[in-house]
N, C-alpha and C positions, 0 to 999 in steps of 0.2 A: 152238696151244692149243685145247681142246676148250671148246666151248660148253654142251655137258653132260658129267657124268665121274658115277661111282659115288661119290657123298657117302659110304655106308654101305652094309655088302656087303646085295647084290641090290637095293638104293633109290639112281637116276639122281637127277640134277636140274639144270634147263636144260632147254631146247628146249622141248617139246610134254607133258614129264613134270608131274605135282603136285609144286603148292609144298608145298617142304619147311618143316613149323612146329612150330618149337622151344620147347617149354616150359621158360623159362627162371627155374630153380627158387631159382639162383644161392643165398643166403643165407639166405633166408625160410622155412629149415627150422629158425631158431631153436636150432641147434646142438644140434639134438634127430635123433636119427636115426631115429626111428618116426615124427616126424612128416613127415620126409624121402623114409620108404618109403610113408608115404600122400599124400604130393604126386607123388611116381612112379606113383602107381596110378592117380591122379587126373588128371594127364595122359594115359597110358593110354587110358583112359573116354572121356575128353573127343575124341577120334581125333587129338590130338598126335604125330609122328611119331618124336620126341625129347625127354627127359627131361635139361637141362644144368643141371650145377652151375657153379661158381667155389672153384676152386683156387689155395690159398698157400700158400707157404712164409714165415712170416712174417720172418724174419730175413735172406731174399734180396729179397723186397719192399719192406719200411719200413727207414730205418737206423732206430740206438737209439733216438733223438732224437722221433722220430716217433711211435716204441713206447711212448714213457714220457710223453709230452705228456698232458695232465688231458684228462677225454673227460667230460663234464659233461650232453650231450646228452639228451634224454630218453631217446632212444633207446640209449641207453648200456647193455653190460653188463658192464659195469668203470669202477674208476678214472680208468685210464688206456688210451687207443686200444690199447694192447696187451692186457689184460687181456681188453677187449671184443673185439679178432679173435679172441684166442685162445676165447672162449667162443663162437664159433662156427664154429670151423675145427673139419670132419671130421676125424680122422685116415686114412693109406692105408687100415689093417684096416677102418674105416668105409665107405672106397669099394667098396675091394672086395666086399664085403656089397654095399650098394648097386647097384655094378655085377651084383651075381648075380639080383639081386632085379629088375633092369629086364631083365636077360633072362627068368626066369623068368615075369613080367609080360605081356612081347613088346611092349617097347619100347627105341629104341636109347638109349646113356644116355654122356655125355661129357662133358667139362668146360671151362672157360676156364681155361689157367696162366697164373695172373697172376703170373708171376714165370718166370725160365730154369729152375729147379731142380723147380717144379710143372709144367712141361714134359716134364721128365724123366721123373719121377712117372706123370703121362695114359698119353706112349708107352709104360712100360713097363708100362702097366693094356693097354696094348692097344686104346686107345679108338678108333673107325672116322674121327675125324675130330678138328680140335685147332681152338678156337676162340681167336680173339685179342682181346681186349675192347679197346674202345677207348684205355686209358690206355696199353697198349705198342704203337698202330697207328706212333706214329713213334718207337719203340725199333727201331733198324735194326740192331744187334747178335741181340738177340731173336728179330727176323722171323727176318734169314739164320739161327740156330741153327732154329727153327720147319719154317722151311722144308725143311731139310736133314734135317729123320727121313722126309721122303717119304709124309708122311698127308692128305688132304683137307684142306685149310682153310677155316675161314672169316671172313674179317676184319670188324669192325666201323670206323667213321667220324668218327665222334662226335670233336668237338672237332678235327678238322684240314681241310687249305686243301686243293684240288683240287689245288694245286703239290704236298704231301706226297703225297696218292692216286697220282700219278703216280710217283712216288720209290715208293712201298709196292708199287705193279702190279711195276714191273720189280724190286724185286728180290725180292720169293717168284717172280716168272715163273724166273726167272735158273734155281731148284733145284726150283723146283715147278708143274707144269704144271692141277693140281686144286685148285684155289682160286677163293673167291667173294666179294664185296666187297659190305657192307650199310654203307648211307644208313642214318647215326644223328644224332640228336643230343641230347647227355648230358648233359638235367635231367632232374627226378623230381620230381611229373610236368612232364610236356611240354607245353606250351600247342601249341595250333592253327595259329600262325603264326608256330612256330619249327619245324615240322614240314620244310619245305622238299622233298616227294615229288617238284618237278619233279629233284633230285640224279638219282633214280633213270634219268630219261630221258638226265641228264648223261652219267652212267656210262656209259650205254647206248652211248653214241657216244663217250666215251673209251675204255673197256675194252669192245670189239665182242664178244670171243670169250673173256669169262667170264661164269656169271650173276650178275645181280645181282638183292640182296634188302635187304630193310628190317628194322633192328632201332627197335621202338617202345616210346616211356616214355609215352604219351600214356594218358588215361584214355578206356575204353569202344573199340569195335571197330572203328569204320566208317571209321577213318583207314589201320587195316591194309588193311582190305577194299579201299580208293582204291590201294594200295601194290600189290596184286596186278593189280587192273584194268592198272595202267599197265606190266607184268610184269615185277612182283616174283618172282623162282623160288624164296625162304629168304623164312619171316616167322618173326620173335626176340619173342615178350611174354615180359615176369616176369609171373607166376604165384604165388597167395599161395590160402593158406585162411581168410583172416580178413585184410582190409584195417585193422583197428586194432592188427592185433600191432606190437610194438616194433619197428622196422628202417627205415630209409628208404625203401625200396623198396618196400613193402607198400601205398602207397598209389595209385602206379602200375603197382601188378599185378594182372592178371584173376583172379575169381572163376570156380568151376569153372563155374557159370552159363557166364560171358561167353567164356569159352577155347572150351567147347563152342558156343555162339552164334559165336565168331569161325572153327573147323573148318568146320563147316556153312556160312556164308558163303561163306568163302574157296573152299571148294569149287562150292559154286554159281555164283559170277564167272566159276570158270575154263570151267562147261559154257557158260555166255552168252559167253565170247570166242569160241566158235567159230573156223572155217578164213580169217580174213582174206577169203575167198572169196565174190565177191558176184552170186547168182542167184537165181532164183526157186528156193523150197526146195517139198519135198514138200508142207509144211503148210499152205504156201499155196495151193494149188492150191482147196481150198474155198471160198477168198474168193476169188479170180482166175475163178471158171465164173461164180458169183453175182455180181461188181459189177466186173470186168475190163472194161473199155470198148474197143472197137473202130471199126472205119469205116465209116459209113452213107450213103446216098445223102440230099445232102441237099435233092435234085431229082428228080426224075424220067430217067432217062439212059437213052435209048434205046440197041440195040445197035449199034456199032461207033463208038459216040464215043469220042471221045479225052477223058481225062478231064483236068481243071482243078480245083486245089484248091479253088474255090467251087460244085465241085458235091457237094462233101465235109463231114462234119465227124464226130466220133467222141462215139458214147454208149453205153451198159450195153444191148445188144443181145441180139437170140435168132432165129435162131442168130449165133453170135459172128463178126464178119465180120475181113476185116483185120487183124491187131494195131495199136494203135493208134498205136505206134512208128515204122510204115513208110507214113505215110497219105504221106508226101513222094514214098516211090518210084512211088506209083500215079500224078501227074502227069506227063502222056504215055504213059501207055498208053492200049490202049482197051478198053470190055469187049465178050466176047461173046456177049451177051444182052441183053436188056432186064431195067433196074432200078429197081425203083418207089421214089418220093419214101418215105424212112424206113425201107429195105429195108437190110441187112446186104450190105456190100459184100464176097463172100466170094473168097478166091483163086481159087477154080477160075473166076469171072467175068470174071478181067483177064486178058488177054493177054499174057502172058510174064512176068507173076506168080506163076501160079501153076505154072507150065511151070520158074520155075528155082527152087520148091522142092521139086516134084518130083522135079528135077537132084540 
């Protein structure tokens, strides 16, 4: 299984590639589709690489029971739970609009089917990738159906035991080789110490050779920004225009402020992770002439002594003698010259020091 795979035609993710960050628009367009096409745009701007909604089918989702249950809530926009899905369920002609509108934009644009039949729905939109929200991570009828249209996935966590994770890995592995597993967990918002980001290193060492990313309800950015440090390849925020509008989720979603604060971030983390690779870099080289310390006579040493750590010790020199690293291998050699008390003990003075870097 591939450690990175093409999420979305010509955009990788895994390995050495940018994290991919999904502005996730899910419901909080108010069941308004203008306001929908300016949260698309607004991702957009913001350098989101992804515009996702959440897709139902409400009568493969809820039974009746469910639907018709009193919905009292503030946040209510209906009677009854079903009244209020229905008043904010897109219809298809809706998406597809939508979808034309985040190409035309130039941004990728997909959704979660929450339900087998708004599965159906996505693949035949055509969408680059099918997200699984957390309420059907352990629907294992659903996965293997998911699994089996053969599109990019990406799974969420939220609410299940690292025993399920393991059940969920192998059976999208089983039909599908492009899938990614995000460290969730499902309140709104998210306190700080229900956050749990060490998962993400879990995962790391259970699922070696898929990426893993972070979906976050948490309020404000620096807990994603910790998500990618520890490498997160997928970061998932809801996204809203107005944190007091009606919805539950509006109060754990970024402002276009904070989405564009949290791009910029996340991007800058990944230039400071650098090559794991640890050497003296070019930049340093300014401060290494200027206060680089080296080997000094810290005696007087006539030529062809042999030399003894105590006639040594290392300070901020001119010219720069020694590196300071190797003052151990100068004991027993000898030098061949005379070296005055507080002098730069330089390679070309020791005898077969400076002959084997020569070599």
């Amino acid at each position: 299984m591939p450690l990175k795979f093409e999420l979305c035609p010509g955009r990788m993710i895994g390995g050495s590639h940018p994290c991919f960050i999904i502005a996730e628009i899910g419901q909080n367009h108010q069941g308004d589709i203008e306001i929908a096409k300016k949260m698309i745009k607004m991702a957009k701007d913001c350098g989101a690489d992804c515009a996702k909604f959440q897709k139902s089918e409400l009568e493969y989702k809820f039974n009746k029971k469910a639907l018709e249950r009193l919905y009292t809530s503030k946040h209510s926009w209906g009677k009854t739970y079903g009244e209020h899905k229905r008043h904010l369920e897109l219809s298809h002609e809706q998406y597809k609009e939508l979808q034309k509108y985040a190409k035309e934009v130039g941004i990728f644009f997909t959704a979660s089917g929450m339900d087998e039949m708004a599965v159906e729905f996505l693949h035949e939109l055509d969408v680059p990738f099918l997200k699984v929200g957390s309420g059907d991570t352990n629907n294992f009828p659903y996965l293997e159906k998911t699994a089996q249209k053969g599109r990019p996935m990406v799974v969420s966590s939220g609410m299940q035991s690292m025993e399920t994770m393991r059940r969920v890995y192998q059976t999208v592995k089983k039909y599908n080789q492009n899938f990614a597993i995000l460290q969730c967990t499902s309140a709104y918002p998210l306190d700080a110490e229900d956050v749990n980001l060490r998962i993400i290193t879990e995962y790391q060492k259970e699922f070696p050779d898929i990426p893993i990313g972070y979906s976050g309800h948490e309020t404000g950015i620096s807990i994603s920004v910790a998500a990618v440090a520890l490498g997160a390849k997928i970061v998932e925020r809801h996204v809203t225009l107005d944190k007091t509008w009606k919805g539950n989720d509006h109060e754990a979603s970024l402002l276009p402020t904070e989405l564009a604060e949290l791009v910029c971030s996340i991007r800058l983390v990944e230039r400071a992770l650098g090559s794991g690779i640890k050497l003296m870099l070019p930049c340093e080289k300014p401060c290494h002439d200027k206060l680089g310390k080296s080997v000094v006579a810290k005696v007087k040493i006539p030529k062809r002594t042999v030399l003894s750590l105590d006639m040594l010790t290392v300070k901020v020199a001119e010219p720069k003698g020694v590196a300071a690293e190797d003052i151990f291998q100068l004991v027993g050699k000898s030098v061949t010259e005379d070296v005055d008390e507080d002098e730069s003990v330089t390679p070309e003075v020791v005898d077969g020091y400076g002959k084997r870097l020569k070599a």
